[in-house]
N, C-alpha and C positions, 0 to 999 in steps of 0.2 A: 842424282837427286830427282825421284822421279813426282815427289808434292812439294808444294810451294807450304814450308813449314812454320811463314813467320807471321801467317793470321789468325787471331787468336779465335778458338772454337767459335764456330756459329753453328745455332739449331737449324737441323737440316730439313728443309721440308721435304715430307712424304706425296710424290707426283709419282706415282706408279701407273705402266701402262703394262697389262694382263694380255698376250695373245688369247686368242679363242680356246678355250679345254673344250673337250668331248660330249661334258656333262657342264650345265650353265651354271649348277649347284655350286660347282667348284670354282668358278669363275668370278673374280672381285670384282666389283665393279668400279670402270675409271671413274682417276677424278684427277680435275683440272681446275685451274682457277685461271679467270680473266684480267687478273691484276701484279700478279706475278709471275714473269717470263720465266722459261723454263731454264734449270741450272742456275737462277738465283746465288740460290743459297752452297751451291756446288764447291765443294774445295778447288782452288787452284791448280793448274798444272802447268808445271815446268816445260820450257821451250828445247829440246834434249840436243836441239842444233848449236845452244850458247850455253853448254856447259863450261865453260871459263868464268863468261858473265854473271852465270848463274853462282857461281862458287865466290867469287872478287864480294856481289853483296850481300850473302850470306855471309863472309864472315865480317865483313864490313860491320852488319847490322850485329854481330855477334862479339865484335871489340868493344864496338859501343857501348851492349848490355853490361860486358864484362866491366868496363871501365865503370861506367853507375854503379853497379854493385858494391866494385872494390871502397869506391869512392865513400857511400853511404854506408857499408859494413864498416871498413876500416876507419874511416874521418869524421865518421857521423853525420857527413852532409846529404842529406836526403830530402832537403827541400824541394816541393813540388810549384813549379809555375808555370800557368797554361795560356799560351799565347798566340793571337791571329798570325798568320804567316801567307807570304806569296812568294810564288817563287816556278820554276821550272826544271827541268831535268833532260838531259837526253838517253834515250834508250836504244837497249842494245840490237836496234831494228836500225837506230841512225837516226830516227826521230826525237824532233824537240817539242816538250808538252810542257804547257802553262801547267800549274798548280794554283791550288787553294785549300789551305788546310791550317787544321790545327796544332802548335807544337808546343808538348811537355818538356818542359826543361828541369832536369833533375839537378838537385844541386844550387847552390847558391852562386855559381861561378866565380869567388872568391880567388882563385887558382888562375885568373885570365882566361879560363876553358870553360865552355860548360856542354854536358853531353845532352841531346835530344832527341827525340821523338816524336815525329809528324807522321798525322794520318789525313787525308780529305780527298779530296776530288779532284781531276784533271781533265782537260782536255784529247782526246784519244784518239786519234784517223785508225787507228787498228781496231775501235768495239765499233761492235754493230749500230750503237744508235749515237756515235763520237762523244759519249763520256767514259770517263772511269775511274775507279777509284786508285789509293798509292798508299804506302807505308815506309817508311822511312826510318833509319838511324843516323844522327851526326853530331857537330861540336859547333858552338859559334863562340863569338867572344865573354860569354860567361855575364853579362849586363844584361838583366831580367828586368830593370825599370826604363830603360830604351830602347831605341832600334837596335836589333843585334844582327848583320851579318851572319851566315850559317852554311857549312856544306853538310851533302848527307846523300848517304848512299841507300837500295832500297828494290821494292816493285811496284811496278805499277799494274793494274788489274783492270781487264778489258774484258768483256762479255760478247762472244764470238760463235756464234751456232749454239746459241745456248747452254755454253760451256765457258767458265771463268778461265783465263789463261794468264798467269804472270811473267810478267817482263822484270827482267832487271835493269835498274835505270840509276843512272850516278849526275848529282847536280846541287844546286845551293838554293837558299831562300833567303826575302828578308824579314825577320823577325819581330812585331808590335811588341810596346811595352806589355809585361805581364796583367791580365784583365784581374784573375783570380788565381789562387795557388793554395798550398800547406805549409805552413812551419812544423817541424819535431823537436821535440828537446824544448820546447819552449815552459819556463817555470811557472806557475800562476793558471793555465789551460789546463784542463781536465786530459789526463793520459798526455799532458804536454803538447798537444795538439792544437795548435793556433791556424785559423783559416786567415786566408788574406783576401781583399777584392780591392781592385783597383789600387797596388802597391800598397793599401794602409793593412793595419790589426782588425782581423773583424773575428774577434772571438764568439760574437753572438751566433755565427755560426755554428759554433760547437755544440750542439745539441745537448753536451751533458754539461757543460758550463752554471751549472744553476748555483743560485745563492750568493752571486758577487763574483764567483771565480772569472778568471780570466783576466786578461794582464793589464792594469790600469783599473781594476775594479769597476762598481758601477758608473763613473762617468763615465769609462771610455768602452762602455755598452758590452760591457761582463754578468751581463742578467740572461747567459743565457741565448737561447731559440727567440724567449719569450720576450727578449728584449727587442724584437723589431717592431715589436707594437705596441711600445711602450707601456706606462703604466694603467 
């Protein structure tokens, strides 16, 4: 596995550097920027020493999807809910890194399970300037209105000579009550789509909600976008 294939596309910046040609004509001219280190935006690359590591969380993070998927194709539960998390990991260097991030919890955990997805920032002695970023798949106890317990398997991404490098890193977090989320399937929401913030119904989110729609009508602020600014 020789790229780290579980971030999702980033626009790559164009930092081209040109040896000298013969003729100046033909010569681009550099460019650099002072605000973004070079290899930024650079796809990841696999550590080719811990291909084991590297294989355990790729499919780790690839059960996981699998299991969301099946979950919301086949059960219809595809609720979305987005939650502060802390947490830590050890990586397949032997090192241990604090986390901080955010995790998607798909699913209503109705099942005792629920599967997740944390992405944020870490703690790093392997990047150059000791942070870095981390992406994650896992399960915790399926309770999206409390603290959930959580493991989750994943990489973590370090900026090293100007070169993004991922680690595979296997560990847990703990999970804050859900801030904001999605409902599907929900009757009364426009395309069935009820937003939530802070565990309640916040249909005014719905952008196309207008005219009453959304569930509880206009008391319980089914006007709509328009409904956060009242009448």
């Amino acid at each position: 596995m020789e790229y780290f294939r579980f971030v999702p596309p980033t626009i790559i910046a164009s930092l081209v550097v040109v040896n000298a040609m013969p003729t100046p004509q033909n010569t681009p001219p550099q460019t650099s920027s002072r605000f973004l280190p070079p290899g930024l935006f650079s796809v990841p690359q696999l550590n080719p020493n811990q291909g084991l590591q590297n294989t355990g969380a790729g499919l780790g993070l690839g059960a996981i999807g699998g299991l969301a998927a099946t979950n919301c194709l086949f059960g219809g539960n595809c609720d979305l809910s987005f939650r502060p998390s802390i947490g830590g990991a050890l990586d397949a260097n032997g090192q241990f890194v604090p986390q901080l991030g955010v995790t998607t919890q798909v699913g209503d955990g109705s099942g005792g399970i629920g599967t997740t997805f944390t992405g944020g920032v870490q703690l790093d002695q392997n990047s150059d300037n000791g942070f870095g970023g981390f992406v994650a798949g896992g399960v915790n106890n399926g309770d999206a209105d409390g603290f959930s317990p959580g493991v989750q398997t994943g990489f973590g991404i370090s900026q090293q000579n100007g070169q993004n490098v991922a680690t595979a890193q296997l560990g847990g977090n703990l999970q804050g009550p859900g801030l904001a989320g999605v409902n599907f399937g929900r009757p009364g929401n426009a395309g069935g789509v009820q937003p939530t913030f802070l565990g309640q119904a916040a249909p005014q989110f719905n952008p196309f909600n207008f005219g009453g729609q959304g569930q509880g009508g206009q008391g319980q602020g089914g006007q709509g976008l328009f409904g956060l600014f009242g009448r």
